[in-house]
C-alpha positions as CSV (number, residue, x, y, z in Angstrom):
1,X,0.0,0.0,0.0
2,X,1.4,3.6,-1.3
3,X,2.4,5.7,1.6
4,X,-0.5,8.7,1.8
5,X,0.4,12.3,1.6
6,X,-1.8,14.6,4.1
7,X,-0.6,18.0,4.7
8,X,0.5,18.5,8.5
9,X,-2.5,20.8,8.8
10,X,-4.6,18.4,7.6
11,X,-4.0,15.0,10.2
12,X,-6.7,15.7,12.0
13,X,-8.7,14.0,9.5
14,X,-7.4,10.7,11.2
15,X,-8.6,11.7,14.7
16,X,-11.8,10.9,16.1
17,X,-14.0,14.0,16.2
18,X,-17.9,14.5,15.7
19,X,-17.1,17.8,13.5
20,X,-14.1,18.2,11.0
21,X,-14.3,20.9,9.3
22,X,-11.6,22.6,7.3
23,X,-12.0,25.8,5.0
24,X,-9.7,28.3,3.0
25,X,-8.4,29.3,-0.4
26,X,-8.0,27.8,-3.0
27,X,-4.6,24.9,-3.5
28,X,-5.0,24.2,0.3
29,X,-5.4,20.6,-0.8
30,X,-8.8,20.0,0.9
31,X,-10.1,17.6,-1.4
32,X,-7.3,15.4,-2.2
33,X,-7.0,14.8,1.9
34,X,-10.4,14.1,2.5
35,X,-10.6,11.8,-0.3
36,X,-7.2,10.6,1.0
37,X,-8.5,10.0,4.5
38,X,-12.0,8.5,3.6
39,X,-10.2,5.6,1.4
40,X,-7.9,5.3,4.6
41,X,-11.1,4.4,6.7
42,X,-12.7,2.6,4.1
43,X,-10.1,-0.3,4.0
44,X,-9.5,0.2,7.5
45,X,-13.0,-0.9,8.6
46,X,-16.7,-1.3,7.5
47,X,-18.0,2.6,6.9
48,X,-20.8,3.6,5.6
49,X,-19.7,7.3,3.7
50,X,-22.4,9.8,2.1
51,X,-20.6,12.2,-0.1
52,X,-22.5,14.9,-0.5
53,X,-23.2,18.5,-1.8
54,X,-26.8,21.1,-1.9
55,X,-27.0,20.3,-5.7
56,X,-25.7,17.3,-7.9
57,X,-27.8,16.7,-10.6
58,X,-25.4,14.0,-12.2
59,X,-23.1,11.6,-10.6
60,X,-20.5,13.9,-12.7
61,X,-20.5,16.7,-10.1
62,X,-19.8,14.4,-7.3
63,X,-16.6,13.7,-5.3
64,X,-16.3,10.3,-7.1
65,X,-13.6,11.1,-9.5
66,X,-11.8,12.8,-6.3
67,X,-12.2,9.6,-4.6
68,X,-11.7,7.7,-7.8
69,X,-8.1,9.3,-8.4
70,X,-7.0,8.7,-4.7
71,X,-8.0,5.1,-4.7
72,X,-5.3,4.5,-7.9
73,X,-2.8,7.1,-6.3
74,X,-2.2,4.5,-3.1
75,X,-2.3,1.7,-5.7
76,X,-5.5,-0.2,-4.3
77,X,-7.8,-0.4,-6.7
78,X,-7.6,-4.4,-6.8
79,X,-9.2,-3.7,-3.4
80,X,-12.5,-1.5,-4.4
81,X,-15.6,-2.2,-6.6
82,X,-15.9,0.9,-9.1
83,X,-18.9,1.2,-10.4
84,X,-20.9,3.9,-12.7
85,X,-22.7,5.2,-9.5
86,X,-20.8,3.3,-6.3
87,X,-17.4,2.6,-5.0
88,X,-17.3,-0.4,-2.7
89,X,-14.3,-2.0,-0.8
90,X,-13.6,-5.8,-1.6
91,X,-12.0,-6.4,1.8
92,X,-14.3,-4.2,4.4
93,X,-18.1,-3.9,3.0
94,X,-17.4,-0.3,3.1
95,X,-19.1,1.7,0.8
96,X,-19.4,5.5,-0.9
97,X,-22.8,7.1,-1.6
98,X,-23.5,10.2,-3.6
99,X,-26.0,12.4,-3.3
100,X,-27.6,16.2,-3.4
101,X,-29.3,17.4,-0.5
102,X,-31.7,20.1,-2.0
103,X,-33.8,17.4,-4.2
104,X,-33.2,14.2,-1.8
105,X,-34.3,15.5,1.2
106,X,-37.0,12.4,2.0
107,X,-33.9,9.9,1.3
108,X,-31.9,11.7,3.0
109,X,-34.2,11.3,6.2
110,X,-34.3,7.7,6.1
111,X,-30.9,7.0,5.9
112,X,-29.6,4.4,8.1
113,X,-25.5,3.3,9.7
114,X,-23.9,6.3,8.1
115,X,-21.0,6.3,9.8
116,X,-19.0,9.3,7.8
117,X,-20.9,12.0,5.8
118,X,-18.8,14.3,3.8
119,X,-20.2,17.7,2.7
120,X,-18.1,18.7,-0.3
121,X,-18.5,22.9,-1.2
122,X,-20.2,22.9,2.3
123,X,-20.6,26.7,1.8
124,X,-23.6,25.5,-0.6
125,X,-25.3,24.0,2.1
126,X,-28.7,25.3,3.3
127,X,-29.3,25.6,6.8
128,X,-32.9,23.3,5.9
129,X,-30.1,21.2,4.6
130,X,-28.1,20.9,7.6
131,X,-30.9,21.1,9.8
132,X,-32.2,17.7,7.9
133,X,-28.2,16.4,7.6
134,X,-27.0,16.6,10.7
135,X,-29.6,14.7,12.7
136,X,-29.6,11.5,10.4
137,X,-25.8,11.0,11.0
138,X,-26.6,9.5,14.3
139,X,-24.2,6.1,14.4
140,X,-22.4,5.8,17.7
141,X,-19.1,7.3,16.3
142,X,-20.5,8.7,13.0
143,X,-18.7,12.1,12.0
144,X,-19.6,14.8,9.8
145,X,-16.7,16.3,7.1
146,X,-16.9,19.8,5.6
147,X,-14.8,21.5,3.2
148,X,-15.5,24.5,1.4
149,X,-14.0,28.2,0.3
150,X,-15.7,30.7,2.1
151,X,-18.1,33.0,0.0
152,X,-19.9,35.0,2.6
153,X,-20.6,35.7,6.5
154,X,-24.0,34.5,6.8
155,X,-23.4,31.5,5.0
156,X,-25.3,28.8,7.1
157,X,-22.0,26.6,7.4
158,X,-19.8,29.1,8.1
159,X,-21.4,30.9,10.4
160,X,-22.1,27.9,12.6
161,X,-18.5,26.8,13.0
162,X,-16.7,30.0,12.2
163,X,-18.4,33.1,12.5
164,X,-20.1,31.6,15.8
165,X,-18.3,29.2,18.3
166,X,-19.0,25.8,17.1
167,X,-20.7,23.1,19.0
168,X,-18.9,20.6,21.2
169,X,-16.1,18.0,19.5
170,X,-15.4,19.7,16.6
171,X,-12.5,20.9,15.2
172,X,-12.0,23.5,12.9
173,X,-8.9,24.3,10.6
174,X,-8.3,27.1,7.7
175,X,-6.1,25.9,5.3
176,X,-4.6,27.8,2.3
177,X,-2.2,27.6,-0.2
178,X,1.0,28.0,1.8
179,X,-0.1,25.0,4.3
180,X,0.5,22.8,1.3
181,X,4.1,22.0,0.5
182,X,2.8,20.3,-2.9
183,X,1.6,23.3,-3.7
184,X,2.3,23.5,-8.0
185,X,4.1,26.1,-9.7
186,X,1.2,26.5,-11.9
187,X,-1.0,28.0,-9.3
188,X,1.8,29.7,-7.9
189,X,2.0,31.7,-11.1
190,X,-1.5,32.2,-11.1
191,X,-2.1,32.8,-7.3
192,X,1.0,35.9,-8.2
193,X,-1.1,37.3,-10.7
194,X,-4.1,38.1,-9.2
195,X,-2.5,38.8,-6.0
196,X,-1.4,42.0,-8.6
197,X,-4.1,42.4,-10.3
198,X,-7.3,41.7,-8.3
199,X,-6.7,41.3,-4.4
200,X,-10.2,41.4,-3.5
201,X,-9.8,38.1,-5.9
202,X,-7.0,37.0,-4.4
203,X,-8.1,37.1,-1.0
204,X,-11.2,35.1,-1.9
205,X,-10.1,32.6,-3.9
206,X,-6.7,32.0,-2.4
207,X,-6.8,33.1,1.2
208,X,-10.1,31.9,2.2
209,X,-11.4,35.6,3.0
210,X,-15.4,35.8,2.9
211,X,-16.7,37.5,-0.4
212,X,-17.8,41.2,0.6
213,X,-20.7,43.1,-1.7
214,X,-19.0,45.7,-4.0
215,X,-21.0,48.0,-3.0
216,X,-20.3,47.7,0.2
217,X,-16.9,48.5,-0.1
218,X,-16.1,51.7,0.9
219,X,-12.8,51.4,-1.4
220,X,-13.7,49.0,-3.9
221,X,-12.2,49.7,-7.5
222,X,-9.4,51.8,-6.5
223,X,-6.6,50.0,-5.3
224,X,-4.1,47.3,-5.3
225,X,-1.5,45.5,-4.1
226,X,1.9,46.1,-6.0
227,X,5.6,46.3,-5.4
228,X,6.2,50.1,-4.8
229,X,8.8,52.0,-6.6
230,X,10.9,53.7,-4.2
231,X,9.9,57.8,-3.9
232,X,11.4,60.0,-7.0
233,X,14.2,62.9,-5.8
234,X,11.5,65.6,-5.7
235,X,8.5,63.7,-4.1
236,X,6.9,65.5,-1.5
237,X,6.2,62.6,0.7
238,X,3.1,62.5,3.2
239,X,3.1,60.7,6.9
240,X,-0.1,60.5,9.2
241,X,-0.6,59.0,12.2
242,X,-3.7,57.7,13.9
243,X,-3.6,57.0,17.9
244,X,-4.7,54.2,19.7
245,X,-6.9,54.8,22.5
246,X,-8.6,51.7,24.4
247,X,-8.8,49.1,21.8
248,X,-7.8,50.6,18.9
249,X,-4.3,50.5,17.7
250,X,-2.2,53.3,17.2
251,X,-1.7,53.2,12.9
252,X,1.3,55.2,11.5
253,X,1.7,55.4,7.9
254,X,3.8,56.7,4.7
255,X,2.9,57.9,1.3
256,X,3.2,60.0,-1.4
257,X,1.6,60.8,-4.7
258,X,2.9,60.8,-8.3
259,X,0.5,61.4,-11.2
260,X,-2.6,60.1,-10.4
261,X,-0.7,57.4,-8.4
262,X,-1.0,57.3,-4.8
263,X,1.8,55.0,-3.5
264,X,1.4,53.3,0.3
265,X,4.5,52.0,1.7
266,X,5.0,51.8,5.1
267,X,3.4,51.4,8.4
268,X,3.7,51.0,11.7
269,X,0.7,49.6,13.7
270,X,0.1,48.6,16.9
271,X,-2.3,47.6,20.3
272,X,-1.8,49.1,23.2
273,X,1.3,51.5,22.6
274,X,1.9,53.6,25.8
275,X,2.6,56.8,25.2
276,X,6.8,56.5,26.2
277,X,6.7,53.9,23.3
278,X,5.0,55.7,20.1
279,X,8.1,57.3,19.0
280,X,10.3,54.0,19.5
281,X,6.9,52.5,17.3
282,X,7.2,55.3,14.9
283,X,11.1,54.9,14.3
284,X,10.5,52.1,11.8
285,X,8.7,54.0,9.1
286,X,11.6,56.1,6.8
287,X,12.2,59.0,7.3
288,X,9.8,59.5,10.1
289,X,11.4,62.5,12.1
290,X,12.8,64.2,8.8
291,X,9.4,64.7,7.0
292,X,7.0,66.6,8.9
293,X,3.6,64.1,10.6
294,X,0.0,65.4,10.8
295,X,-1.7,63.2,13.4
296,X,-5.1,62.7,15.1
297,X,-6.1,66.4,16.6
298,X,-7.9,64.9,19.7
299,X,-4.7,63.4,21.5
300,X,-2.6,67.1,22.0
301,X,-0.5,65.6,24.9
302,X,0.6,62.5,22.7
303,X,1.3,65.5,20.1
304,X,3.3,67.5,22.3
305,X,5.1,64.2,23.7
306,X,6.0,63.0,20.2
307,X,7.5,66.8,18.9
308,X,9.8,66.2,22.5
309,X,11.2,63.5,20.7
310,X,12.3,65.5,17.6
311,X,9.2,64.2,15.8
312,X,7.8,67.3,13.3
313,X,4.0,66.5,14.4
314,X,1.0,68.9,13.5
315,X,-2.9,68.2,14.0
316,X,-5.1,67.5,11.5
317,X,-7.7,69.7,10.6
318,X,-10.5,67.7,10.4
319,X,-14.2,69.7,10.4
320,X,-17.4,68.3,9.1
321,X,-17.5,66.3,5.7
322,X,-13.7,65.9,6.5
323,X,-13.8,61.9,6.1
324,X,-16.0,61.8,2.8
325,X,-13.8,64.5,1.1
326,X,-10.8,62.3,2.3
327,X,-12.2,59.4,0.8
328,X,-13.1,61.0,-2.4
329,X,-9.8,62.4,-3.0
330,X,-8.6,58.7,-1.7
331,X,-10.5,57.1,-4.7
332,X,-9.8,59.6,-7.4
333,X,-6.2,58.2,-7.4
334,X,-4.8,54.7,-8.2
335,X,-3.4,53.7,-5.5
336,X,-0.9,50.6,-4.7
337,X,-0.1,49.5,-1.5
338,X,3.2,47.5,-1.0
339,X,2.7,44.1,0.0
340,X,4.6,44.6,3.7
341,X,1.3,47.3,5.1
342,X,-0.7,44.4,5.8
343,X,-2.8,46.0,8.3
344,X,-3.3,49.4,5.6
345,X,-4.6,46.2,3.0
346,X,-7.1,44.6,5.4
347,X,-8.8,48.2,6.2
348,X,-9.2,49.1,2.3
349,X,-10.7,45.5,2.1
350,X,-12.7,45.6,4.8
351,X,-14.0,49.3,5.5
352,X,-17.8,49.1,5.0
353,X,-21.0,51.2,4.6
354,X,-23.5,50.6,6.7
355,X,-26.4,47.8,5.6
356,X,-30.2,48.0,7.4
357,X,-32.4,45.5,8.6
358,X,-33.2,44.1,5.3
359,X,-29.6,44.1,3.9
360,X,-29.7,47.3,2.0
361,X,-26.8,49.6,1.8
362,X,-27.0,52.8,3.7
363,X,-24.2,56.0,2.6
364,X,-23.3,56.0,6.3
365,X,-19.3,54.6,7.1
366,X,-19.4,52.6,9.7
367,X,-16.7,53.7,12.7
368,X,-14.2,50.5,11.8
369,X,-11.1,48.8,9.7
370,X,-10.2,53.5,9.3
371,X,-7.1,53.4,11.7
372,X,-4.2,53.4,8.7
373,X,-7.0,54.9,6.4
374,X,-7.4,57.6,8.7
375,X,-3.8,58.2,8.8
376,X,-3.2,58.3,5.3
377,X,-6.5,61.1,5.5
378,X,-4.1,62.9,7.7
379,X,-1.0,62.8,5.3
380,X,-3.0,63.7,2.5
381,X,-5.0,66.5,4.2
382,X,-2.9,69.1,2.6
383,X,-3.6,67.8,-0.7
384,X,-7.1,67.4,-0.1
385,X,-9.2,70.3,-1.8
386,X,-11.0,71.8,1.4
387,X,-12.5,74.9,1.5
388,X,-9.6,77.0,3.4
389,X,-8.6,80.2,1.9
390,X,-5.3,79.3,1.3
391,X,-4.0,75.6,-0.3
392,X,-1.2,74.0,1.2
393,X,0.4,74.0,-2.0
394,X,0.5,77.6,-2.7
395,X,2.2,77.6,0.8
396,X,4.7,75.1,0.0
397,X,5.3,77.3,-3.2
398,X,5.8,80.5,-1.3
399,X,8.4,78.7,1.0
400,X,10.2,77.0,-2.4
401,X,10.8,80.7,-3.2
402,X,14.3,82.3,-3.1
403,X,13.9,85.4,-3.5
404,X,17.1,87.7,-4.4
405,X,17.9,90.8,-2.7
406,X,17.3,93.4,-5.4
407,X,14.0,92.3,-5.8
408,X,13.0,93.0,-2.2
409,X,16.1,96.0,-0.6
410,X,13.8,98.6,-1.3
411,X,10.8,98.0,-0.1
412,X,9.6,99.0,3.3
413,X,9.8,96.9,5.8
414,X,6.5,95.7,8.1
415,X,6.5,93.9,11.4
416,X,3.5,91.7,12.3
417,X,2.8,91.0,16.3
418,X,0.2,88.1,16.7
419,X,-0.2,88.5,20.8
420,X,-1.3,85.7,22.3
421,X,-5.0,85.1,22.7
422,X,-5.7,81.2,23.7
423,X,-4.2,79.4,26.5
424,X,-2.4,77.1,24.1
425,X,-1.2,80.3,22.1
426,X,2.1,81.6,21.0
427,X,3.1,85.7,20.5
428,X,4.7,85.5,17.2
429,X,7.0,88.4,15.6
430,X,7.1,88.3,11.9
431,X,9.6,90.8,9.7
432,X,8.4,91.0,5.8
433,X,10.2,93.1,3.6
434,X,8.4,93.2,-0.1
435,X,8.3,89.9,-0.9
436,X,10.3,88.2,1.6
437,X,9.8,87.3,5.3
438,X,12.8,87.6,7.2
439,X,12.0,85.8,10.4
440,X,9.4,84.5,12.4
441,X,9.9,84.5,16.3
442,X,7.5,82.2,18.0
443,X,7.3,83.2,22.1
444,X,5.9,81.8,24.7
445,X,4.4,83.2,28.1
446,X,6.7,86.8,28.2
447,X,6.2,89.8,30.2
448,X,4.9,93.3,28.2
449,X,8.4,94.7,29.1
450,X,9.7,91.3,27.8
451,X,7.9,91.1,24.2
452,X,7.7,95.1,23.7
453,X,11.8,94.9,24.0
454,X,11.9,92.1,21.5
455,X,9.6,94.3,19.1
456,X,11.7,97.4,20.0
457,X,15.3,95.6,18.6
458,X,13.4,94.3,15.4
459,X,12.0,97.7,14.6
460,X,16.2,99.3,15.2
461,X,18.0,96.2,13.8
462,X,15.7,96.1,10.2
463,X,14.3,100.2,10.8
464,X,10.6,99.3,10.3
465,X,8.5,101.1,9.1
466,X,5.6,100.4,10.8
467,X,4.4,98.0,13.1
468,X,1.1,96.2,13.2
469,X,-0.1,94.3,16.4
470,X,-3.1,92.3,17.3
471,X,-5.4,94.0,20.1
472,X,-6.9,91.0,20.9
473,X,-3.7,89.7,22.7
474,X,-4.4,89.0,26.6
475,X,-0.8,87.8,27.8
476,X,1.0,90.1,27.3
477,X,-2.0,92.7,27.1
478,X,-1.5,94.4,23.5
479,X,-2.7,97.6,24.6
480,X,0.1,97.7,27.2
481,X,2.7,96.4,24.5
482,X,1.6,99.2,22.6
483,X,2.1,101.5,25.3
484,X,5.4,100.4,26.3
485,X,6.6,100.7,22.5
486,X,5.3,104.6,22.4
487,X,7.3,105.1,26.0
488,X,10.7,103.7,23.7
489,X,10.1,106.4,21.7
490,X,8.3,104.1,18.4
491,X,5.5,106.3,17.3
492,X,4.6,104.2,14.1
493,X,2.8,101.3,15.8
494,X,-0.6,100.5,15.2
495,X,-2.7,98.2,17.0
496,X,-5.3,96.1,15.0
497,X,-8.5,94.8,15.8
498,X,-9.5,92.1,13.3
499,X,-12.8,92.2,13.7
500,X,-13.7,95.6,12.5
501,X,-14.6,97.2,9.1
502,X,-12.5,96.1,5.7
503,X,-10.8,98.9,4.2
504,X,-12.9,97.8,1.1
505,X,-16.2,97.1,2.6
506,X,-17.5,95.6,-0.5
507,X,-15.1,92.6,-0.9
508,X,-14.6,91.9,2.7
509,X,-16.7,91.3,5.9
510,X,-14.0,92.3,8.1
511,X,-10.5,93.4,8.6
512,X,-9.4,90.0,9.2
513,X,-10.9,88.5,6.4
514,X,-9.1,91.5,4.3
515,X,-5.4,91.4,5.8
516,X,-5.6,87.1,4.9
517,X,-6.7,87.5,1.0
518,X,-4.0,90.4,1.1
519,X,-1.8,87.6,2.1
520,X,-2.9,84.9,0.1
521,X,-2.4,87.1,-2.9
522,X,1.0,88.1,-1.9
523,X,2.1,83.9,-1.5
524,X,1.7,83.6,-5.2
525,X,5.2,85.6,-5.5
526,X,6.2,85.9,-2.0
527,X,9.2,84.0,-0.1
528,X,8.6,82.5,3.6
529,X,10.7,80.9,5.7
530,X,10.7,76.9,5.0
531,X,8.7,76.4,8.4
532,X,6.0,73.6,8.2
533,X,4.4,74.9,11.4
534,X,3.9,78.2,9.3
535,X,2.8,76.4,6.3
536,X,0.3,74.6,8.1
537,X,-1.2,77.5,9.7
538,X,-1.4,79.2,6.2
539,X,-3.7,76.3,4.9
540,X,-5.9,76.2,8.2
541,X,-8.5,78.4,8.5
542,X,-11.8,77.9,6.7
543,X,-13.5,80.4,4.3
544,X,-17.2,81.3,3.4
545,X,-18.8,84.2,2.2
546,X,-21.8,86.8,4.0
547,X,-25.4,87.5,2.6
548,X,-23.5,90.4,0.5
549,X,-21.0,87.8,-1.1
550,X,-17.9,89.6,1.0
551,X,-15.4,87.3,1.9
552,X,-15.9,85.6,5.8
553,X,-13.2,83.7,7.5
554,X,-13.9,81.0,9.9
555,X,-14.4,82.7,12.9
556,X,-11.0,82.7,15.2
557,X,-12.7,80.6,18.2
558,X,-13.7,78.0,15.8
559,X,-10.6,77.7,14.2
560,X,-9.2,77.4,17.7
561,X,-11.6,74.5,18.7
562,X,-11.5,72.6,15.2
563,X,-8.1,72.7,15.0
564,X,-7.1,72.6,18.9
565,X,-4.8,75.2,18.3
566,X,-4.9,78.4,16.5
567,X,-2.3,79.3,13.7
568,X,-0.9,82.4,15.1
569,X,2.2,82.0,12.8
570,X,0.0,82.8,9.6
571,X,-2.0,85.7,11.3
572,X,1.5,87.4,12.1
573,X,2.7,87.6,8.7
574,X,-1.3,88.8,7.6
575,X,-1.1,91.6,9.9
576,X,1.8,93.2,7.9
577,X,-0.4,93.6,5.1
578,X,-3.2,96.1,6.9
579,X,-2.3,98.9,5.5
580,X,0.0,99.7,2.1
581,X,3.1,101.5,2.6
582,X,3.9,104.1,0.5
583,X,7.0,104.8,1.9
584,X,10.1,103.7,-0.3
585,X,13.8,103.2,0.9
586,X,17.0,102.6,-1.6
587,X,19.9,102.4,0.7
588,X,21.5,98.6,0.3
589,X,22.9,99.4,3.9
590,X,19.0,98.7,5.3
591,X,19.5,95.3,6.7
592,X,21.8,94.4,9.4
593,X,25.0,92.6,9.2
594,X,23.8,90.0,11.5
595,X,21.5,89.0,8.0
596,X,24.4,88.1,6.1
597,X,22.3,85.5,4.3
598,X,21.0,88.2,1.8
């Protein structure tokens, strides 16, 4: 007798157990081994085997030729009877029957000494079908087989023993392709090529995953799995990070766009990552700490912790219809994920709209499988047309800039003082000259004496020409800044309050809302500092327009709240633009030597 092959996952198949039941992809070798196993018992002893499946309308779409084939592989078919409709052993009495359940349903009932019932494509079986099967196997020591390739959830098989915790003495084993070390280079060839070309495919047919309804799919159509080409010199490439809190897991991820390409690949995932450990968690993804991070805006301490830790980490933006435009700008791209973000795959598989009572799909997301597809949200959010004033990429443009010194020596120069308002506030000191900004200071907590001395040096060292500061500053009090500036002897300060009347009342509802388009205008040829903190703030606030059509920023508080911090950085450099200065200089001698850069 030829020595039978089982795979190792497979051996339970020779145990005694009421239930065996073994599901998965496709070249898992499920059929050979149960035909393998069942001629094992037959010659063994006397069995009495029902092989069979919902529908078999011919003895053709049986297991016989499975069990046929197995029977000359160990060389004993001297020992069996094989008939047109039967296979019966010489040596044991034991016989194979073949038959559908759907349309035998009476003979099926009456049924006596099975000892061993197969159910081949058990995914096919109805629960009336089970509920009439499984009762008739009643031998002492009869067992039920079932193998099948999952299709969906609910199907009455596998949601009894899989889905569900299955019923005493059974045993339960997924098997795919790699638990088979026969497994032929044929199928591995075409296992590889859907794995490229069709996951969801893939997945089903060789992983064993259930089928999920297309239109279920939050992310069905647009993606893949691919090798990814490593970024190109001048990529501009995205991370975003998504805490775990309770049980979800903390999801860090990398990616970029090129074309209408967007490329996946890296992450970092994990449960249960303390706060001490993120950036150790974080580390593994290139280039983490040189690119700058936008992250989840409810955790600020794990924001604060992480830039401690010479992480570059901003908070998203968010606001409402934030996840569908995400998701829209998400699926207008191609995007490939490398093979190695396994977690970032099982979330675009599996992330779902919501279905009702009666199976119908609903356009709500549900809350799940999002933690690397919110993070890649985050990267992108930049990218993501949302209805600020200003785009991040006309920010990144003005910061590109490099501008030389003829084009900007004689032009006036304006400082901007954005004086702290919120408790998580900065005061910010911003020199523009023409087209360029010189510096940005970013202060914390200071004294007026403090911050009005700071302002005092800028306005000797670059001889301003005017000074513009934000009234609605409470630490330091603007008002007293003001006042201390006037007792130095500087006459040309002006404080602003943002929210009174436009100079041109017809375009603008406010002052604010005038001084930021006067700014966004001035970006399309305007150099700033390389600062992503600044560049952020630039694309943060949110724009609308008044009964009158005038342009209407997001109102400061709101910013504040949405974004949990408010960008003071990009209201310094507006407030140089409240008033035009007619004022001209020519001397080359206007900057001091400590700005030898020019």
């Amino acid at each position: 007798m030829a020595t039978v092959k089982i795979a190792k996952k497979l051996q339970f198949l020779l145990e005694p157990w009421r239930y065996k039941v073994a599901y998965g992809g496709r070249g898992g070798s499920k059929s050979r081994a149960f035909a393998s196993a069942l001629v094992i018992y037959a010659l063994k002893g006397k069995e009495r085997i029902l092989c069979c499946r919902e529908i078999q309308n011919s003895i053709k779409e049986s297991v016989k030729k499975i069990i046929e084939d197995e029977i000359e592989r160990q060389g004993v078919g001297g020992y069996f009877d094989i008939t047109t409709t039967s296979i019966k052993c010489k040596i044991t009495g034991s016989e194979f029957i073949f038959a559908g359940l759907r349309d035998n349903v009476a003979s099926i009932k009456s049924m006596e000494g099975i000892t061993k019932c197969w159910g081949e494509e058990a995914h096919t079986l109805s629960q009336h079908s089970l509920n009439v099967l499984i009762p008739t196997i009643r031998e002492e020591g009869s067992e039920l087989w079932f193998s099948y390739n999952p299709e969906f959830e609910d199907d009455p098989i596998h949601d009894k023993f899989v889905v569900n915790e299955p019923p005493p003495n059974a045993k339960v084993v997924k098997i795919n392709w790699r638990d088979n070390p026969w497994f032929p280079a044929v199928l591995q060839a075409e296992m590889e090529w859907d794995r490229q070309h069709d996951y969801d495919k893939y997945l089903h047919v060789w992983e064993g995953e259930c089928v999920q309804a297309t239109e279920e799919q939050v992310m069905h159509g647009c993606w893949r799995v691919a090798e990814t080409p490593e970024p190109r010199e001048n990529i501009v490439l995205r991370y975003g990070l998504d805490f775990g809190f309770g049980s979800d897991p903390l999801a860090f991820v990398r990616c970029w766009i090129d074309g209408n390409n967007l490329y996946i690949d890296h992450e970092a995932y994990g449960h249960g990552v303390e706060i001490d450990d993120m950036a150790e968690v974080m580390a593994s993804v290139p280039g983490a700490k040189k690119w700058p991070v936008i992250a989840d805006s409810s955790r600020p301490e794990s924001i604060s912790y992480l830039n401690r830790q010479e992480y570059r980490v901003s908070p998203s933006k968010k606001g409402s219809g934030s996840v569908e435009d995400g998701i829209s700008f998400i699926k207008g791209h191609n995007v490939i994920i490398n093979p190695r973000c396994v977690y970032t795959i099982e979330e675009f598989r599996k992330y779902s709209y919501k279905k009702d009572k009666n199976g119908k799909i609903l356009p709500i997301i549900i809350d799940a499988w999002n933690h690397c597809i919110d993070g890649v949200r985050y990267a992108l959010e930049g990218e993501i047309r949302q209805n600020t004033l200003i785009s991040e990429e006309l920010a990144r443009q003005a910061a590109a800039q490099e501008r030389k010194m003829e084009e900007f020596y004689s032009s006036p120069v304006v400082i901007g003082v954005y004086t702290k308002r919120f408790v998580t506030d900065k005061n910010v000191i911003t020199v523009r000259q023409g087209l360029k900004v010189h510096l940005q200071e970013v202060i914390g907590t200071v004294s007026v004496t403090e911050l009005s001395s700071m302002i005092a040096t800028y306005i000797s060292d670059y001889r301003a020409q005017m000074v513009f500061i934000d009234n609605g500053g409470t630490e330091p009090a603007a008002v007293s800044v003001i006042n201390r500036l006037y007792e130095l002897g500087h006459r040309k300060v002006i404080g602003v309050n943002l929210s009174n009347q436009a100079g041109d009342i017809k375009r603008y509802y406010n002052k604010y809302a005038e001084i930021w388009s006067e700014m966004k205008e001035w970006l399309e040829m305007g150099d700033i500092p390389a600062d992503d903190y600044l560049i952020n703030d630039l694309s943060g606030p949110l724009r609308g327009y008044d009964g009158k059509q005038r342009l209407q920023m997001e109102k400061m508080e709101d910013t504040h709240k949405r974004l949990m911090y408010y960008p003071a950085q990009a209201t310094s450099l507006a407030l140089t633009f409240t008033q035009t200065i007619v004022e001209q200089v020519s001397r080359r001698d206007l900057m001091p030597e400590a700005t030898a850069y020019y």
